[in-house]
C-alpha positions as CSV (number, residue, x, y, z in Angstrom):
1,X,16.2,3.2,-16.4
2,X,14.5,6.5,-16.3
3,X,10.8,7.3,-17.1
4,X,9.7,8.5,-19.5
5,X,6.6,10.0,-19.0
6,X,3.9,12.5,-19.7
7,X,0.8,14.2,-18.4
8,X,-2.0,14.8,-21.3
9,X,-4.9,16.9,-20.4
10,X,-8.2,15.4,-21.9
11,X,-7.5,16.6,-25.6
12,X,-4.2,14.9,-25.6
13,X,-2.4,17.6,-25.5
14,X,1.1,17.6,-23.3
15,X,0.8,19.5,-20.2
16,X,4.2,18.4,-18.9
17,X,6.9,15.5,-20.3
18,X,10.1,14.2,-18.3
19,X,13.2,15.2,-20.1
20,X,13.4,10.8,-21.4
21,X,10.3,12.1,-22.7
22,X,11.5,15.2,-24.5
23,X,14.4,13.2,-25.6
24,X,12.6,10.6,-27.6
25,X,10.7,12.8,-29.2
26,X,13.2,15.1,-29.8
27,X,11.4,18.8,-28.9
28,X,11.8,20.7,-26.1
29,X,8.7,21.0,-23.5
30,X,7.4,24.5,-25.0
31,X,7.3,22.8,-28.3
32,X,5.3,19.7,-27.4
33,X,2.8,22.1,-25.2
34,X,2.6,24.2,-28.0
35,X,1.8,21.0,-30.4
36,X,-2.2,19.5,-31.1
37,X,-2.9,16.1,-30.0
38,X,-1.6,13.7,-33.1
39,X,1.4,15.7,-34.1
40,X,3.4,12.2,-34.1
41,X,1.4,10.4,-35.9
42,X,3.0,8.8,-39.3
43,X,-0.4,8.8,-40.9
44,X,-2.6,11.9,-41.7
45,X,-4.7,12.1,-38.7
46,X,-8.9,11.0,-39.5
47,X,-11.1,13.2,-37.4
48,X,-13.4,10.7,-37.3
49,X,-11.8,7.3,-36.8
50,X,-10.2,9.4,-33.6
51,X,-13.6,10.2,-32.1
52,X,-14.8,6.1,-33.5
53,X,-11.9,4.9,-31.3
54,X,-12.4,7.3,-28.1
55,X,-15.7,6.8,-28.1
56,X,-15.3,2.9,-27.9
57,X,-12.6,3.5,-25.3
58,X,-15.4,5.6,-22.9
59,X,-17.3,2.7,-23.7
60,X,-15.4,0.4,-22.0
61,X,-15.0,2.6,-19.6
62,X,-11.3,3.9,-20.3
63,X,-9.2,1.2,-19.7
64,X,-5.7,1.1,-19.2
65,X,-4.4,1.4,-23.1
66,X,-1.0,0.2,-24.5
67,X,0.4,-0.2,-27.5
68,X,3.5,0.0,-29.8
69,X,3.8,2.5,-32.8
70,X,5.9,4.4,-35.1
71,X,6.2,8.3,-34.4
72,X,7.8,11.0,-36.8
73,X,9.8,13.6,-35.0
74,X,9.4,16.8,-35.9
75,X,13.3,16.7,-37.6
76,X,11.9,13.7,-39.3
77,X,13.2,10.6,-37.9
78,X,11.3,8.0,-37.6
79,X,11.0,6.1,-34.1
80,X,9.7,2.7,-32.6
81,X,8.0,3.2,-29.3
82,X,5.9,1.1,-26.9
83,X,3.6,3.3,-24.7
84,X,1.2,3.0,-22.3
85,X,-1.4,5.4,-20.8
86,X,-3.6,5.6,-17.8
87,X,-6.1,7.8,-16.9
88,X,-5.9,10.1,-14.0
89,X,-8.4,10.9,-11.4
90,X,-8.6,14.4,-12.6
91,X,-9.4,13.7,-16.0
92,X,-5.9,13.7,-17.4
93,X,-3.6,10.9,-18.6
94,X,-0.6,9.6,-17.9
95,X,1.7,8.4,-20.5
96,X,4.7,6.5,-20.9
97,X,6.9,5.9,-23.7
98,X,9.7,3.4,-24.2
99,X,11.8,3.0,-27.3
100,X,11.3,0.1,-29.0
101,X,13.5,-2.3,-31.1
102,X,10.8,-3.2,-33.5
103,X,10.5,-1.9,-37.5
104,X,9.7,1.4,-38.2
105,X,7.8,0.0,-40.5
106,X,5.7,-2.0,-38.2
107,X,1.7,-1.1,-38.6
108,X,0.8,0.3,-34.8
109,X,-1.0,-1.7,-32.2
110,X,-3.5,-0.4,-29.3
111,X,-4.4,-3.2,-26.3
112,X,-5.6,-3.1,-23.0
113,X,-4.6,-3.8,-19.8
114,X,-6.1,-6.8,-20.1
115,X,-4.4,-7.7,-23.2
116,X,-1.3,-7.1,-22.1
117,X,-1.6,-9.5,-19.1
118,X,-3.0,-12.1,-21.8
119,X,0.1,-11.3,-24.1
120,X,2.5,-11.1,-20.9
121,X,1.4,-14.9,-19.4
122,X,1.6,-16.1,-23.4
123,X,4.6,-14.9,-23.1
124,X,6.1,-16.1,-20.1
125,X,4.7,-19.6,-21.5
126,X,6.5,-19.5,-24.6
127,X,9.5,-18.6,-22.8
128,X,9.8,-22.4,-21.4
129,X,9.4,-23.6,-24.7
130,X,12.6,-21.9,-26.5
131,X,16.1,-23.1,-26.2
132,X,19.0,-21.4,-24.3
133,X,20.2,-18.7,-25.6
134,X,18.5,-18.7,-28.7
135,X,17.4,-15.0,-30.7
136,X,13.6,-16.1,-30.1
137,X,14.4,-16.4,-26.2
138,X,15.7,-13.2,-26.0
139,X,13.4,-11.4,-27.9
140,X,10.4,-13.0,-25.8
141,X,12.5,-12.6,-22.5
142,X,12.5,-8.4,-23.7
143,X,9.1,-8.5,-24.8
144,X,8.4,-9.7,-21.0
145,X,10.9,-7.2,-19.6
146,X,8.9,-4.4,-21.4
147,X,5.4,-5.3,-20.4
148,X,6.9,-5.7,-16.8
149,X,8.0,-2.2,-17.0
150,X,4.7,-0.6,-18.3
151,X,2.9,-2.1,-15.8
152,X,5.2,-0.7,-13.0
153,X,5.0,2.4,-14.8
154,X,0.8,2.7,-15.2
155,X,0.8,1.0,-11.6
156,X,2.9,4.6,-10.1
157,X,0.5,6.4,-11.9
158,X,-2.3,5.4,-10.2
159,X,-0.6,6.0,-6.5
């Protein structure tokens, strides 16, 4: 599987984006550079609620954030995507995106690191509990295979 992964300066803006990256989004890397922070977003953006949430973030000390949520390409389309983003030494971030199979219609979700290893052991727990080969199994047995890949992917970033 290839990364897809970008590098966000402090405002969130895109300094540079693997081509996966590109392609899920669906703009070349002179139109994301050239886009402000938010220009995904579903919902019209709230000033405010943004500097709430980054503020509580600092707070915590900027933990390693994941979360799923619904993007709007700029030709429209509407796509499902697990990311997760790390902060660099420098003061940049580095994301990653995966496509998701979940509903578009899904409301977004934001965790931490933390939460994810909570979510991921949940997860691997349930996973003894289902039968063979049922549709729960798999879609748990995904959902680990996801959070697996995340982590790898926030782990390289550290390096």
């Amino acid at each position: 599987m290839s990364d897809a992964t970008m590098i966000l300066n402090g405002d969130g803006i895109a300094e540079e984006a693997s081509p996966e990256a590109l392609e899920i989004l669906g703009v070349t890397l002179e139109q994301l550079r050239a886009l402000p922070a938010g220009a995904f977003s579903t919902a019209t953006p709230d000033p405010e609620a943004g500097i709430a949430f980054r503020r509580q973030w600092e707070d915590q000390g900027s933990p390693d954030i994941g979360g799923e949520t619904t993007i709007r390409r700029l030709d429209g389309a509407l796509v499902r995507v697990k990311f997760a983003i790390a902060p660099l030494d420098d003061g940049r971030y580095r994301a990653v995106l995966m496509r998701s199979t979940g509903s578009t219609e899904a409301a977004a979700s934001v965790y931490t690191a933390g939460d994810v290893l909570t979510e991921w052991r949940a997860a691997e727990r349930l996973l003894t509990t289902l039968p063979p080969g049922s549709p729960e199994l798999e879609q748990v047995q995904s959902d680990i295979d996801s959070f697996r890949r995340l982590y790898q992917e926030l782990f390289r970033s550290k390096r």
